[in-house]
N, C-alpha and C positions, 0 to 999 in steps of 0.2 A: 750527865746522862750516860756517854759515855764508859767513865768510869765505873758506873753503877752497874753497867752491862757485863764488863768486862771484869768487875768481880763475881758476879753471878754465874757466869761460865766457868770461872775457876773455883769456884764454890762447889759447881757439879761436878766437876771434874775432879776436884777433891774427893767427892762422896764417891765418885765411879771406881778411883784409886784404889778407896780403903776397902769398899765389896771386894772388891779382886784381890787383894792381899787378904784378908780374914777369909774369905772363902778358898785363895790357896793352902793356908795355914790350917783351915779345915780338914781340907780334904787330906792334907799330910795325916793326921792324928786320924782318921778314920782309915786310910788306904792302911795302915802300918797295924792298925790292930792284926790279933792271932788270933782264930778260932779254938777253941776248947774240944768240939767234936765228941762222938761217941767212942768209948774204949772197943775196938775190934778184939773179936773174939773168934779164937779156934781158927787162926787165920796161916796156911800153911806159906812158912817162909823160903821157900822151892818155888811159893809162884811170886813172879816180880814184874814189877813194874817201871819203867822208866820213863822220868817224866824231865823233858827237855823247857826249859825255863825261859822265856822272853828272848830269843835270841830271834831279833827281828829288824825289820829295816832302818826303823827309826831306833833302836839299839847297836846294835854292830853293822849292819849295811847301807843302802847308797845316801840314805836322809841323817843320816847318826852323828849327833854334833858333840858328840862326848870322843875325844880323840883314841883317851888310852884306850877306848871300847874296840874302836877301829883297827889299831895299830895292833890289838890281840887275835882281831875274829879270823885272818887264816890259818890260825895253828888251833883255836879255839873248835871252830866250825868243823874243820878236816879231822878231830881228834873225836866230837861227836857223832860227826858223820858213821866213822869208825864204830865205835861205839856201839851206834843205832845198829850197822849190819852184825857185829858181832852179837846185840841185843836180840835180832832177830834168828838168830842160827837158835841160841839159847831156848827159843819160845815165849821171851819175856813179850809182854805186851808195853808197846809204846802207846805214847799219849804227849802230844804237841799242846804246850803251854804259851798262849803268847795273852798279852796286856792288851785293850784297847780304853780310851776314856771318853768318855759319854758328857762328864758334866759341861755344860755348853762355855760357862766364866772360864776354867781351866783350859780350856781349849784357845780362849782370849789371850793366855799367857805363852800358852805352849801347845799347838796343835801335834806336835809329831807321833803321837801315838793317838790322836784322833780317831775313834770310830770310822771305819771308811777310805779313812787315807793310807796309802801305803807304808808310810810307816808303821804303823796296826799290825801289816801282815808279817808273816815269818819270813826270814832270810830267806832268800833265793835258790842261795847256797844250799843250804840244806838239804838233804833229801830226805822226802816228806814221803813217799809212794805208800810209806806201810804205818800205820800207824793212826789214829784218831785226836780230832782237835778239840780242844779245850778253852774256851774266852774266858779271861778275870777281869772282872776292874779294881781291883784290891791287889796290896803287894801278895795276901795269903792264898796260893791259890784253890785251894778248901772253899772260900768263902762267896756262896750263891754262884756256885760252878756245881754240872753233875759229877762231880770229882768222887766227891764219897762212895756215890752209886757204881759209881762204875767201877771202883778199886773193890767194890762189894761181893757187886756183880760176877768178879772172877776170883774169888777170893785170895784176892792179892794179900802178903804175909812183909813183904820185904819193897821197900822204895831205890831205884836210883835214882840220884838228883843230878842234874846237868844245866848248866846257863850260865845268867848273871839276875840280880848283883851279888855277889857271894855274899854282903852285907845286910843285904835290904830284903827283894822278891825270896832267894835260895834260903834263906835262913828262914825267915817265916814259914814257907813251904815246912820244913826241916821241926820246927817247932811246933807245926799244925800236925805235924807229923807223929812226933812223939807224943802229944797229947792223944793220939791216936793208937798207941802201942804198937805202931809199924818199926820193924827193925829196918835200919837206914845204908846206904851205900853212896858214897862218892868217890868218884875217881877226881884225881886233882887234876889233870890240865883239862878236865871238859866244866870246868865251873870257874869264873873268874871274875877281879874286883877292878877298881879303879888303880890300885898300884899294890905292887909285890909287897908290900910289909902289910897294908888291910889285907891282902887276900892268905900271908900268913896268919894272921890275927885271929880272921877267920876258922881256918884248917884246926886252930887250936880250940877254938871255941867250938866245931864240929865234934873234936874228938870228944872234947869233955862230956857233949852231950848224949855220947853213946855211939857216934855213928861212926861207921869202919871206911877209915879210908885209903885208897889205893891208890894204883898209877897206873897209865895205860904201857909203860913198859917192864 
């Protein structure tokens, strides 16, 4: 009898197991799609936009269990910061991108960018004062954001892109982008990856795609 119980619990537990991995494995292959978007038209590249990418608590600040993420965000953080004010003298319009996730199983795995929880929110660090926010739950941030609208709205021509992961969220961004016929900008130490040869890998895979990159020195 016993026995018979204590394979039944492990039977459900089994079954509990495998939801949560198939619905991880789900959500991967849906977060990581690219949006197609409308080709923008007559879009003056004089007006820009810079859009500051998941650099948030449970990414680079006090909850962030990813090291190299950590070990980068004070030259990362301070060289955006920069950025942003030099963004603002320019007239570009800023727009604060950060992730949060909803699906309640994923959050069974890994709450840190939880709906709610502080990790969700933006770095600390940051200085946020000028600029407007943007929630994704998708790496693309195009996707079921007023992103469109609002790059519409001021007929934005030209993107800068800033965060992480330069592989994953930045690149999507970057591809949702071009599918968009936005001409693109990054500065290299305001976007960064898990380690110096992806985050070259990267930079080279940028260029190809058309987009002009710079340095903040």
């Amino acid at each position: 009898m016993i026995k018979r119980i204590l394979l039944r619990i492990l039977l459900v537990l089994g079954i509990i197991i495998a939801v949560l991995v198939v619905n991880y494995f789900m959500f991967g292959i849906i977060a990581t799609g690219v949006s197609e978007g409308e080709p923008i038209e007559n879009r003056d590249p004089e007006r820009v936009a810079l859009l500051v990418i998941d650099i948030q608590e449970g990414t680079t600040g006090s909850i962030s269990f990813t090291e190299s993420y950590i070990d980068q965000s004070e030259s990362l953080i301070a060289d955006v910061n920069r950025l942003v004010s030099e963004a603002v003298a320019s007239g570009w319009h800023i727009i604060w991108i950060r992730t949060e996730v909803t699906n309640p199983l994923i959050n069974v795995l890994n709450s840190t960018l939880a709906r709610g929880s502080l990790g969700a929110e933006l770095d600390r660090r940051l200085d946020t004062s000028i600029g407007e926010l943007v929630v994704k739950k998708r790496n693309d941030s195009f996707i079921n954001t007023p992103l469109d609208s609002i790059l519409e709205e001021r007929g934005i021509g030209r993107l800068v892109l800033a965060g992480l992961d330069a592989e994953h969220c930045v690149l999507n961004a970057i591809e949702a982008a071009v599918n968009r016929g936005y001409e693109l900008t990054v500065f290299e130490e305001t976007v960064i990856a898990e380690d110096d040869a992806k985050m070259a890998e990267m930079l080279e895979t940028y260029k190809a795609m058309g987009v002009e990159l710079l340095s903040m020195k």
